[in-house]
Each structure stands twice: as structure tokens, then as C-alpha cells.
N, C-alpha and C positions, 0 to 999 in steps of 0.2 A: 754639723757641729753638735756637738752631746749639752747637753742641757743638764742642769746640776740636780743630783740624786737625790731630791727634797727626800725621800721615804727612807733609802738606807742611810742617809746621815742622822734624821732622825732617829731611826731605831738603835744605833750606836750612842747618840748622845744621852738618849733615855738613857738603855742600858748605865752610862757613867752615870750618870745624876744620880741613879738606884744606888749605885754602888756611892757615892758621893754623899746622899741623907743617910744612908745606915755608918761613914766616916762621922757625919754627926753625930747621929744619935750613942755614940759609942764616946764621942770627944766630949758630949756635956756629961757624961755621966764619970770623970777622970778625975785628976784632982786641981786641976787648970781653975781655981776659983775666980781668980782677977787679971787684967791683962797687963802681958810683960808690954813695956814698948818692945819695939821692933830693933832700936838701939842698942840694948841692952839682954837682947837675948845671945845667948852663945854660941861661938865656929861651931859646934858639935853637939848632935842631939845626948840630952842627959841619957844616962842608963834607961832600960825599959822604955824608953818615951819614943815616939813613931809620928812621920809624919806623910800624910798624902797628899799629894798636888794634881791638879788639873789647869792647861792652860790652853787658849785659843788664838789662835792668831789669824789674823786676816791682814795682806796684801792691798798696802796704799800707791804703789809705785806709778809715779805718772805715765799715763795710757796705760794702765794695765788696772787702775785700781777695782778691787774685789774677785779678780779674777785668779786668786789662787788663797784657797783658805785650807790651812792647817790643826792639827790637835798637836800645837805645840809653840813656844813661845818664839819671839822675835827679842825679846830683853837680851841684853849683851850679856849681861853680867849671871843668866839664869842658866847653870849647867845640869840641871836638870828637868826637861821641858818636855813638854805632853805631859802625859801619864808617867806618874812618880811617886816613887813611895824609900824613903830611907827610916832605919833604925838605928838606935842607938844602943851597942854592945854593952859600951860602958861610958859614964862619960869624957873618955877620950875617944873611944872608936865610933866609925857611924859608917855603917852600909847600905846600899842602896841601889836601886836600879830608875835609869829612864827613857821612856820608849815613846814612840810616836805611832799615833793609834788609826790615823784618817789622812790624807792627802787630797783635796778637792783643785783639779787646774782647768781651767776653762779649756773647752776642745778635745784635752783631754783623756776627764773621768775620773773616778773615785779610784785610790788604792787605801788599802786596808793592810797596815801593820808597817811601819818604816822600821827605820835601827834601831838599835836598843844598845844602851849605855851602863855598863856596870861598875861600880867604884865600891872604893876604901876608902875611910878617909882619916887620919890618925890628928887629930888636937895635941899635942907636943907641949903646948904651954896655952895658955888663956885664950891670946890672942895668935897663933898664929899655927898651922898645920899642915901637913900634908897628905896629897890624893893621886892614887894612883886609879885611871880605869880604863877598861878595854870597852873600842868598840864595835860591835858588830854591824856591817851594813846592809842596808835595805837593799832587796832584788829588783826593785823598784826605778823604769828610767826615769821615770815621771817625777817622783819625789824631787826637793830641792834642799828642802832643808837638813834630812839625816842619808841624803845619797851619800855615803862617806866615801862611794866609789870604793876603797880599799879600806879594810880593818884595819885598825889604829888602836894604837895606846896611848894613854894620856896622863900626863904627870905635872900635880901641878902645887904649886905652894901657898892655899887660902888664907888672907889674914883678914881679919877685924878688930879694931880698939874703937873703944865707947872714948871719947873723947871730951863729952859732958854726961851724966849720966842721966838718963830719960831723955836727952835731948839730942844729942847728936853722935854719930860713930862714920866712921872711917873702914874701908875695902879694898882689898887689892886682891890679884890674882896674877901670877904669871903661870903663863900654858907651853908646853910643848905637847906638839901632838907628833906622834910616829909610826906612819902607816907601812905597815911590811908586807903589804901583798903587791905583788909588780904588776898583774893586770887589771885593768878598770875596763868603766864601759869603754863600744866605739874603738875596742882595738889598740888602745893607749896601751904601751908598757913602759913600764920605768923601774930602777931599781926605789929603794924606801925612799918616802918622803916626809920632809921634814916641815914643819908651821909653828911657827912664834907667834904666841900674844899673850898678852895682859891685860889687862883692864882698873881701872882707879873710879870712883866711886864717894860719895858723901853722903848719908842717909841723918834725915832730921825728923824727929818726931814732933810734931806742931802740936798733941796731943797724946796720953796715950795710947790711945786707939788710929788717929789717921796719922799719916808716915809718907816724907816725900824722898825720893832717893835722884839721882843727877849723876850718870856713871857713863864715863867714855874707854873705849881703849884702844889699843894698836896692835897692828898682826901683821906678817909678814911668812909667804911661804919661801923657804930657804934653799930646799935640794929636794928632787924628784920631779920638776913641776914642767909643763910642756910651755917656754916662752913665747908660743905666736898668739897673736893677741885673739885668737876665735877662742872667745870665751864660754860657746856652749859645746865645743867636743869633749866634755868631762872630765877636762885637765883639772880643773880648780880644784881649791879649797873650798869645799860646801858641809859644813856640821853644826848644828849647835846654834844655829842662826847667823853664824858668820859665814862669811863670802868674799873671796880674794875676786881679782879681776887678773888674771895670769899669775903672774911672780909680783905686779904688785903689792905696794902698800897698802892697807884697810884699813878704813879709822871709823868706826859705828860710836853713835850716841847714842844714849835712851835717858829718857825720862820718864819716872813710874812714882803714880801716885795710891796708897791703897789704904784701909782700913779694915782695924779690929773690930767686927762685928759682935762675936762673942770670945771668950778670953782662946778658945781653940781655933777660931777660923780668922783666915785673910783672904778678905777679896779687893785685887787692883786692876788697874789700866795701866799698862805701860806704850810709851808712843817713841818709837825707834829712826834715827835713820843709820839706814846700814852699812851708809862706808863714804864718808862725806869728803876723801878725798881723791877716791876715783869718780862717784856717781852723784855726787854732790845731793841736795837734796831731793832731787828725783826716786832716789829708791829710799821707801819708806815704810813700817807697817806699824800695824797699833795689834795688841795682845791684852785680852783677860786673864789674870792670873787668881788662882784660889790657892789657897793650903789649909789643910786639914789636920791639927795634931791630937794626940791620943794615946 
């Protein structure tokens, strides 16, 4: 059995770190003098302003806990997870890319570079906008979380209202995703496939700096999907940190808690379960989240 890459996971995490203090030292020197809450910032990054993300996740699932750690998130509600970085065109437009950088599974072995996720995303009015993005899949059998199995596009309609201001705001998302390639791993084919979800969300700021959020949602894969219940012949829905169990229903929690360290950075914990009405609390993980703006 392979025993876990202590040295090249290291030398990757350095590397991001490097690159993660020079997102610092670039973000104090901006014009970020005091910090927004987390409430009251807005669907879409302002003109010129940029933001970077770094997330970790680690695998709690009972009998399996730690046995599968990732560069990238488990939070429902987080569409773009690993390594991420989006701009702001103007403030309505905001583009961006997010990719998953590391895959560690017990037994295994390390892969290096998962899917990568590209978007648009148009602010239409204050609160509410839409996202178109393509994405491309990892080569990868081993990956779980951006195996997308088939390239997909994804279109989706992000909202936020601040509902008390400094204090509390409100989230939704609904998703289609539509994957148009017919073969996956394992020999599957299929014509396109289709996956519904959403997600709903509460975010309260206790301070402005620390921030608690409480976001659930529901998915369902529609058309394309293989109904025998062997869940690991690469029929499923696996992106993004969500995960079907065949053509069922999925219903993932998270609850994340983080703080404004300096008025440019956030670092949080979010602690997930991933689909409470197929796998009930058994399948679980917990995720460091950072962002960097600048």
C-alpha cells in the first residue's frame, strides 16, 4: 500500500504559500483600508479588484476518515474551489478560473492537476446575476472531487441580499450542469447529461470581521445517468464537491465559520456533510478556506 507523499505534497504547498504571501503582500499595499463584512460585500468583484483563493479539504467519512485529502473545498455553496483566482472586468462582469491542484487517496497516490473550471459571471442588478462556465475534466481515475468524467457547462443564477446591513444576508444558487461528451471512464457511454441543484444559505456577521454562514441544498441528476445502484463505475455526478448516489436525490450541508484577518484576507473552517439523504451523516469532511483580494 503507498504511503502518503509527505515531500511532494510539501513542495506543492510551499510553492502555493509563496505564491499566497506575495497575494499578501500585494493586498496590503491596495486600497482595502477597513473591513467590509462579509454581508455586505457584493455578487461581483468591483472593476480592477481581484481575488485569490486557496482551499483544503480533508475527508472525514466514517471508516475512511483522512484517507483522502484534496486542494480543494468540500463547502457546498463554494464554486470555485482549490486554486482560484477571479477578476473584475467591471463592476458588473467578473471572470475567473478554478482548478484543483493535488489529489492524495490512501492506497492510491498523489495526482497532480484535477479539472479546471472557467466562468463568466454578469451582476444584472445588486443582487442577483448570472454564470455561465465550462468544465474541463481531470485525466485522472483516482480524483473524486473534479472527476467530471465528461466536460460540462454550467449555468447558473447567483443571488445575494444583505437583509440587515453588517449583519446578516441571504444566498441562493440554482445550477444546471450539461455534460456533452458520451464517453466516461469504465466504458460508460451515454448521450448528454443533465444535474440540477441549488443551494440556499444564511450568512451572519457576529462581528465585522468573524462571519458564520449555514447553507444547504438539493441536486438531482436528470437524463444521461447509468440507474444500477454500483455507485463506483463512474456513472455519477462527482464536481464541485457534490456527489449523487446514481440518479438519486442529494442533499449536502455545510456549516463555515471564518474570519477577517486583515481588511484583504479570509481565513475559515467549513465542516460539510455531503448528502444527508442518501449517506446520512457518515459521509463527511471539513475544509480550510483562504481568499486573498487585491
Amino acid at each position: 500500500m503507498k504511503q502518503f507523499p509527505y515531500g511532494r505534497v510539501l513542495a506543492c504547498l510551499t510553492g502555493t504559500l509563496a505564491l499566497l504571501a506575495t497575494g499578501t503582500a500585494v493586498a496590503q499595499q491596495t486600497t482595502f483600508d477597513e473591513t467590509i463584512p462579509l454581508v455586505d460585500r457584493p455578487l461581483s468583484l468591483k472593476k480592477g479588484h481581484a481575488e485569490f483563493g486557496m482551499d483544503l479539504m480533508v475527508d472525514l467519512t466514517r471508516g475512511q476518515a483522512g484517507e483522502h485529502v484534496v486542494l480543494g473545498s468540500g463547502y457546498l455553496s463554494d464554486r470555485y474551489d482549490g486554486l482560484s483566482i477571479a477578476y473584475g472586468v467591471s463592476d458588473q462582469f467578473e471572470i475567473g478560473l478554478g482548478l484543483e491542484m493535488l489529489w492524495w487517496e490512501k492506497g492510491k497516490g498523489l495526482d497532480i492537476l484535477g479539472g479546471v473550471y472557467v466562468f463568466v459571471k454578469w451582476a444584472f442588478v445588486d443582487f442577483l446575476g448570472i454564470e455561465v462556465g465550462l468544465h474541463l475534466p481531470s485525466k485522472s481515475s483516482y480524483m473524486e472531487r473534479l472527476v467530471v468524467f465528461r466536460g460540462s457547462i454550467l449555468l447558473s443564477a447567483p443571488l445575494k441580499y444583505t437583509i440587515v446591513p453588517d449583519i446578516l444576508a441571504i444566498h441562493a444558487r440554482p445550477d444546471i450542469w450539461i455534460g456533452f461528451a458520451k464517453t466516461g471512464y469504465h466504458g460508460f457511454t451515454s448521450e448528454s447529461q443533465v444535474t440540477v441543484f441549488a443551494d440556499l444559505g444564511l450568512t451572519a456577521n457576529i462581528t465585522p470581521e468573524l462571519f458564520l454562514d449555514v447553507s444547504v441544498g438539493v441536486g438531482k441528476p436528470v437524463k444521461g445517468y447509468d440507474t444500477d445502484p454500483v455507485y463506483d463505475t463512474g456513472n455519477l455526478f462527482r464536481v464541485q464537491g457534490l456527489r449523487s448516489r446514481g440518479t438519486d436525490l442529494f442533499l449536502p450541508v455545510s456549516v463555515w465559520m471564518g474570519y477577517t484577518v486583515i481588511p484583504s484576507l479570509d481565513l475559515g473552517l467549513s465542516f460539510t456533510f455531503q448528502d444527508l439523504y442518501g449517506t446520512g451523516i457518515d459521509s463527511r469532511n471539513l475544509t480550510i478556506t483562504s481568499a486573498f483580494r487585491f
